[in-house]
C-alpha positions as CSV (number, residue, x, y, z in Angstrom):
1,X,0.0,0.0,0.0
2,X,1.5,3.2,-1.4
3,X,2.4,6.1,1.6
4,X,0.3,8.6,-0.8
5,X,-3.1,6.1,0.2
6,X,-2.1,5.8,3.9
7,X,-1.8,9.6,4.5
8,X,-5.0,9.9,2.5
9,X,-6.8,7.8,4.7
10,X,-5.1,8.5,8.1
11,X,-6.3,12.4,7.2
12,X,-9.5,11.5,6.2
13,X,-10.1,9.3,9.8
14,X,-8.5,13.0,11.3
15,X,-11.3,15.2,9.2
16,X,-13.9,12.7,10.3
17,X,-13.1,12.1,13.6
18,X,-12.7,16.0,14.2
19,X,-15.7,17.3,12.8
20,X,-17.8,14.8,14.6
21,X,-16.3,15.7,17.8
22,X,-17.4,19.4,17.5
23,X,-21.1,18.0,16.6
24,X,-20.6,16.0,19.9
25,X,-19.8,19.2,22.1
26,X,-22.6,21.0,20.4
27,X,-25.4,18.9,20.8
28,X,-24.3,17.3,24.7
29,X,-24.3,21.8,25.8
30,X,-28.2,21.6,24.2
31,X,-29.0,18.6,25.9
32,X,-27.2,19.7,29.3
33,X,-29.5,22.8,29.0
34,X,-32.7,20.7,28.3
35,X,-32.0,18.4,31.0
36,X,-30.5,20.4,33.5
37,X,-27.2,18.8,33.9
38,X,-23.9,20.7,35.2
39,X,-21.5,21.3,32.3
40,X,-18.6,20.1,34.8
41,X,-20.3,16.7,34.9
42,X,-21.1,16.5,31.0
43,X,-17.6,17.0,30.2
44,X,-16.0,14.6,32.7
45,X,-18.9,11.5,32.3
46,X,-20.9,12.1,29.0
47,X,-18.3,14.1,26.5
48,X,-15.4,12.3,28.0
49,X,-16.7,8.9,27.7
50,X,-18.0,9.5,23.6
51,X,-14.8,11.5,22.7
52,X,-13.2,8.4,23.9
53,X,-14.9,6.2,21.5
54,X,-11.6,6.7,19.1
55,X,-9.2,5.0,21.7
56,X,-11.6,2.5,22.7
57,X,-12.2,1.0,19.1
58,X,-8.7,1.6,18.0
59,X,-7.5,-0.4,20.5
60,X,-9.5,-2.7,20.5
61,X,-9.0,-3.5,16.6
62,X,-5.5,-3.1,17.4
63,X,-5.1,-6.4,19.9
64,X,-8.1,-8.2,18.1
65,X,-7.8,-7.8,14.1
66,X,-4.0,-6.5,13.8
67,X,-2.5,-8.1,17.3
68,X,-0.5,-5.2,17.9
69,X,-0.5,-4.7,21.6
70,X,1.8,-2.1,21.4
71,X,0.0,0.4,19.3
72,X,-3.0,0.0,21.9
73,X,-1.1,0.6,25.0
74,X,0.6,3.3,22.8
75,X,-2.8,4.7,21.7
76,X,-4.2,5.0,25.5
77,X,-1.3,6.1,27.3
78,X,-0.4,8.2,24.6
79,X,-3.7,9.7,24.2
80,X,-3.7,10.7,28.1
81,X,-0.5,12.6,27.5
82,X,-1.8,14.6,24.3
83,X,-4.7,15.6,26.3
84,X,-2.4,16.8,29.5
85,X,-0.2,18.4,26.6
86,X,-3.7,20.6,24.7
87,X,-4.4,21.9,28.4
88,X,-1.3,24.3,27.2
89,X,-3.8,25.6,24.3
90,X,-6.6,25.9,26.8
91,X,-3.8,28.3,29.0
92,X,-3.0,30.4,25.9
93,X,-6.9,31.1,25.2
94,X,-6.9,32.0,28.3
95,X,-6.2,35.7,27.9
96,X,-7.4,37.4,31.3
97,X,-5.7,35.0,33.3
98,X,-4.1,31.1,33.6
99,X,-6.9,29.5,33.4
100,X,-5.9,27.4,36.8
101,X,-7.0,30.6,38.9
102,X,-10.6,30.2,37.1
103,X,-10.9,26.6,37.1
104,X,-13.2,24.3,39.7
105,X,-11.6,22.7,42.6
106,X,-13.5,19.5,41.1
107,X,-11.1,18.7,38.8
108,X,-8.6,18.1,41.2
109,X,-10.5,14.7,41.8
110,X,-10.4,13.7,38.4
111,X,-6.5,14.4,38.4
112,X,-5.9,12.1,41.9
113,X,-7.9,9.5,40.2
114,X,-6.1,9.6,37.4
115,X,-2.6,9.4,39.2
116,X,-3.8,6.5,40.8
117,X,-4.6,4.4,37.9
118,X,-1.8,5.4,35.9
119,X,-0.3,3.8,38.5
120,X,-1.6,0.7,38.7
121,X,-0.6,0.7,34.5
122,X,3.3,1.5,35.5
123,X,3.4,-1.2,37.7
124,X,2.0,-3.5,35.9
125,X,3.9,-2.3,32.8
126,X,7.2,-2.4,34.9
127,X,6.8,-6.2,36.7
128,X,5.0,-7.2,33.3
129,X,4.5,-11.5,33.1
130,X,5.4,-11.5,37.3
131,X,2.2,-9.4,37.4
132,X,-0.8,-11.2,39.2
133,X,-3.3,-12.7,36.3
134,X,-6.6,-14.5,35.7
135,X,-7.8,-16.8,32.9
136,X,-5.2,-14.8,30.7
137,X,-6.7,-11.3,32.3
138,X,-3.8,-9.2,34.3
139,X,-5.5,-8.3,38.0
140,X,-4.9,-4.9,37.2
141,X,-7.6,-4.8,34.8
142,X,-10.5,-5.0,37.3
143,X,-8.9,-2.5,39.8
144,X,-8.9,-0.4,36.8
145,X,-12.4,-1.0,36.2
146,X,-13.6,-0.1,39.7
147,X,-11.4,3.3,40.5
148,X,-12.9,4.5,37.2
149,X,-16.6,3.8,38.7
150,X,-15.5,5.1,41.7
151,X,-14.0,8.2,40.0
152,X,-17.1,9.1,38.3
153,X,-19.2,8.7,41.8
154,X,-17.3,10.6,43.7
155,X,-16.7,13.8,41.1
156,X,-20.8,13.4,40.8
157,X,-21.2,13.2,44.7
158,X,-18.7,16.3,45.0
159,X,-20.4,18.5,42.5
160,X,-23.6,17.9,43.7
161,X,-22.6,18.9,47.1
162,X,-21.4,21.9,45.3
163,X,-24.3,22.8,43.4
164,X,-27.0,22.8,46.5
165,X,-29.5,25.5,46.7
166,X,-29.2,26.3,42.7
167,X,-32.7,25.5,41.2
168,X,-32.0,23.0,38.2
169,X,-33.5,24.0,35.4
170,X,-36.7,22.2,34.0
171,X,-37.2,19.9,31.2
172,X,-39.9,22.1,29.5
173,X,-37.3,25.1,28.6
174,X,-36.8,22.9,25.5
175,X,-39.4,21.3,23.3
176,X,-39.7,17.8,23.1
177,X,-38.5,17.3,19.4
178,X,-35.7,19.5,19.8
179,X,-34.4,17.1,22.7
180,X,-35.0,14.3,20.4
181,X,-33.0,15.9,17.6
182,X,-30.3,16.9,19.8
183,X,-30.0,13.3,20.8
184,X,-30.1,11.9,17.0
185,X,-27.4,14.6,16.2
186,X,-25.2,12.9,19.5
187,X,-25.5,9.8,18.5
188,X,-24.8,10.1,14.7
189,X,-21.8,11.9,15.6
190,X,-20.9,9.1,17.7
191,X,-20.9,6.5,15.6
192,X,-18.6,8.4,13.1
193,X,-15.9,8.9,16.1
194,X,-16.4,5.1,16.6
195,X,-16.2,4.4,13.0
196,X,-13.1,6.4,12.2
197,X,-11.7,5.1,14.9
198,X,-11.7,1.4,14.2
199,X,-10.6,2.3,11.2
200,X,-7.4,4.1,12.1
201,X,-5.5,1.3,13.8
202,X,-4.8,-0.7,10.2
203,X,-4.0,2.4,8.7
204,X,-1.6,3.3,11.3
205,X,-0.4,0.0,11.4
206,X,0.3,0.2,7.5
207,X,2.5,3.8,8.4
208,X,4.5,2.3,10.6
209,X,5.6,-0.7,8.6
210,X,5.8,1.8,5.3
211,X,8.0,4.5,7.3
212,X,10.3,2.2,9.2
213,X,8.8,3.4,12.8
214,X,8.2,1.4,15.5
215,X,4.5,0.7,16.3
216,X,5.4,1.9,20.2
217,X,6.2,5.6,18.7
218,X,3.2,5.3,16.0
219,X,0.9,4.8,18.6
220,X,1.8,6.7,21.3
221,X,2.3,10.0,19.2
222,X,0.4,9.2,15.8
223,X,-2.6,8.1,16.5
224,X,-3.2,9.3,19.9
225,X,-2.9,12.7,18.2
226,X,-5.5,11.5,16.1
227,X,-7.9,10.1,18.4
228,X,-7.7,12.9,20.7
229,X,-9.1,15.1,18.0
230,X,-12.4,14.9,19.3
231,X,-11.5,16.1,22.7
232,X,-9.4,18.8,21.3
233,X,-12.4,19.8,19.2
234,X,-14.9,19.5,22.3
235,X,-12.6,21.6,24.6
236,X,-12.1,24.6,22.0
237,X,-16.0,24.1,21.2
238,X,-16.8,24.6,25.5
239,X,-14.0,27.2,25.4
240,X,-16.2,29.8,22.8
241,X,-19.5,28.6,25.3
242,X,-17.4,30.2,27.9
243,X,-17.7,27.0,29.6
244,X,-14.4,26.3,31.1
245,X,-14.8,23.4,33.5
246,X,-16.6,21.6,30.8
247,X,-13.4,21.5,28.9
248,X,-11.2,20.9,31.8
249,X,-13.7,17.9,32.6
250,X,-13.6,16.5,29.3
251,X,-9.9,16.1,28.8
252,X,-9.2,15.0,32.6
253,X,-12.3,12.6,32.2
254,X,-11.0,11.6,29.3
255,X,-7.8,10.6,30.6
256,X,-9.1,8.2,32.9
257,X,-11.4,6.6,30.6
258,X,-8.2,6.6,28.4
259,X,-6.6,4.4,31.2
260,X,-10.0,2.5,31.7
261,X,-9.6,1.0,27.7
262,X,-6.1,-0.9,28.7
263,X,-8.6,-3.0,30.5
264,X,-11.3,-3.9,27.5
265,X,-7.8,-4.5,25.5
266,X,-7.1,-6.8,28.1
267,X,-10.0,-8.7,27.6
268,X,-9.8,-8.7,23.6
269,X,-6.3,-9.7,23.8
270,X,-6.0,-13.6,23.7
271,X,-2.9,-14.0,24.5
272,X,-2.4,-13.5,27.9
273,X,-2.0,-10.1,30.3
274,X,-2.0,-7.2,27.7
275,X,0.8,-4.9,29.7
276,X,3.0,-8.0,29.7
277,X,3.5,-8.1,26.4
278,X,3.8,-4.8,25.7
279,X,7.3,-3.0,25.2
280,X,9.0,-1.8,28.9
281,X,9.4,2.2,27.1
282,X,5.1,2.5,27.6
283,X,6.4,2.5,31.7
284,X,8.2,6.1,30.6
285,X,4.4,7.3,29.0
286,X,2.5,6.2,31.8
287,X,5.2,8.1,34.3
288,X,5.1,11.3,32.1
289,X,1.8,11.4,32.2
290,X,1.5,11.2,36.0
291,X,4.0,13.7,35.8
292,X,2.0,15.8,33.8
293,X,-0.8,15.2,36.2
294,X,0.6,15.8,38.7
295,X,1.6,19.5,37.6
296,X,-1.7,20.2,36.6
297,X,-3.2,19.0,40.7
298,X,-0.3,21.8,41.2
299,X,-1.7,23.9,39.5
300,X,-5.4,23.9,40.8
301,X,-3.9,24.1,44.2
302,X,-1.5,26.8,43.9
303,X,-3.4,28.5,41.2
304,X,-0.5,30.7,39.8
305,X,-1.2,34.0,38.5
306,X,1.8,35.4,36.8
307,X,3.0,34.0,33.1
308,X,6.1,33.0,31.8
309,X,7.3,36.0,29.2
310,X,3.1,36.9,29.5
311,X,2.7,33.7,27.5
312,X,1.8,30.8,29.4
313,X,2.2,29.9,33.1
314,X,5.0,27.9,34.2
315,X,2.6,24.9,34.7
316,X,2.0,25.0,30.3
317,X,6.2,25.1,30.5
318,X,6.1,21.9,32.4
319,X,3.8,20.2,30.3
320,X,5.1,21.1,27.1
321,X,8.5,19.9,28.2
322,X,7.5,17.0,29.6
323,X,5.3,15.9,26.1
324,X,8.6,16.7,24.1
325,X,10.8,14.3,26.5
326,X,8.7,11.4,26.2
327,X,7.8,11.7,22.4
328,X,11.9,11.9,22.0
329,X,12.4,9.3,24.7
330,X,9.5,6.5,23.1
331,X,11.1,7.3,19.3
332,X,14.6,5.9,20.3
333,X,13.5,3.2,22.4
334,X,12.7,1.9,18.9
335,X,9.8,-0.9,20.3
């Protein structure tokens, strides 16, 4: 397959996969106004979970159709580090101010969440076949699974102890086929994300082989640039609502059910514990990206005011630096 056709159609998954995502961002703000749902919680739970959709069917075509375990562990981890990395565009929009002395304390629950699950995916990366398994699934899969349920419960609990003593608004503000449309528009643009997305795997696949790059660095940088278009898309969407939080909760949400897919790619993968297989260099993704998180929790606690030469705050310098390292460090690791 020429590299002409492969760019073709790894741009075309990118145009799809984009322009759905801003439907998606659109239509979930109408339907959070119809129904009277916080945007905070639509970006973390609802937006998160569908601008997902690209990891979660890329990975899982990558372990069940081209058994490439390294572009999915690539693809999630990877993904979770792009959308760290785009919270240095959300800072530069930011004009007034960093945007960490606007955002909602909430967020730092999605960020300690995500630090410990990342966690679980170093470890298990690092010990690889010595880690604990079952029937061919690594333990770490159903820990996974539950501190992403637990995740969501608690952030919901939290901003609904927030939120007491606002009125919700009423179903009624919106007609009844409006709400309907809105929700045929959501799920439309859905399944193009999930479309494109199970496409992209064989395609990226099909670049790495034709470019001489190792599917480690093809997934991790490649296609979770790609599949975190629809997040990117949502966020600047939420950003011209003037709804920050939404956009801080749909890239943080995002990242955790980013780490939750390494467990449905366990399960697809039929030949044993997925992390064991994959290449050692994903350990250095999974640790940049709890060093990323863990400058963003710094961030939202600290909530620094000043910019670095009135650009960025010196939470976006962190981040970007730690995006280039790994990128660099994952490309001559060579897996």
């Amino acid at each position: 397959m020429g590299m002409a056709w492969l760019v073709l159609q790894f741009l075309l998954c990118a145009a799809l996969i984009a322009g759905a995502g801003y439907v998606l961002s659109r239509s979930a703000d109408a339907l959070a106004d119809a129904y009277g749902w916080g945007r905070g919680w639509v970006g973390l739970a609802m937006l998160a979970t569908v601008t997902s959709l690209p990891e979660l069917a890329s990975g899982v075509s990558a372990v069940a159709l081209v058994g490439a375990p390294n572009l999915a562990v690539g693809n999630a981890l990877g993904a979770c580090v792009v959308n760290l990395a785009f919270l240095v565009v959300v800072d530069l929009l930011q004009r007034q101010q960093p945007m960490y002395g606007r955002a909602s304390a909430t967020h730092l629950l999605s960020a300690g969440f995500g630090v410990v699950m990342l966690g679980f995916v170093a470890m298990s990366l690092v010990t690889g076949r010595a880690a604990p398994q079952f029937l061919g699934v690594g333990l770490y899969s159903p820990i996974l699974l539950g501190l992403y349920l637990l995740a969501l419960r608690s952030v919901f609990a939290h901003e609904q102890s927030s939120r007491q003593g606002e009125q919700a608004p009423a179903l009624e503000r919106a007609p009844a086929a409006a709400v309907r449309r809105e929700w045929q528009r959501f799920g439309t643009a859905a399944l193009v994300v999930l479309a494109a997305g199970s496409w992209l795997p064989e395609v990226a696949d099909g670049l790495s082989q034709t470019m001489g790059l190792s599917r480690s660095f093809v997934g991790t940088v490649f296609m979770a640039l790609v599949t975190t278009l629809p997040e990117m898309a949502v966020t600047v969407s939420a950003l011209r609502l003037g709804a920050l939080d939404m956009a801080l909760g749909n890239l943080l949400g995002s990242n955790l059910f980013n780490v939750l897919i390494l467990a449905v790619d366990d399960v697809a993968y039929t030949r044993g514990p997925l992390l064991a297989d994959a290449a050692p260099a994903h350990a250095g993704t999974a640790a940049t990206a709890l060093v990323m998180t863990g400058l963003v929790i710094v961030g939202l606690v600290m909530r620094p005011q000043g910019r670095v030469l009135r650009v960025a705050s010196w939470v976006s310098v962190g981040l970007v630096a730690a995006y280039g390292i790994n990128a660099a460090l994952i490309y001559l690791a060579g897996a």
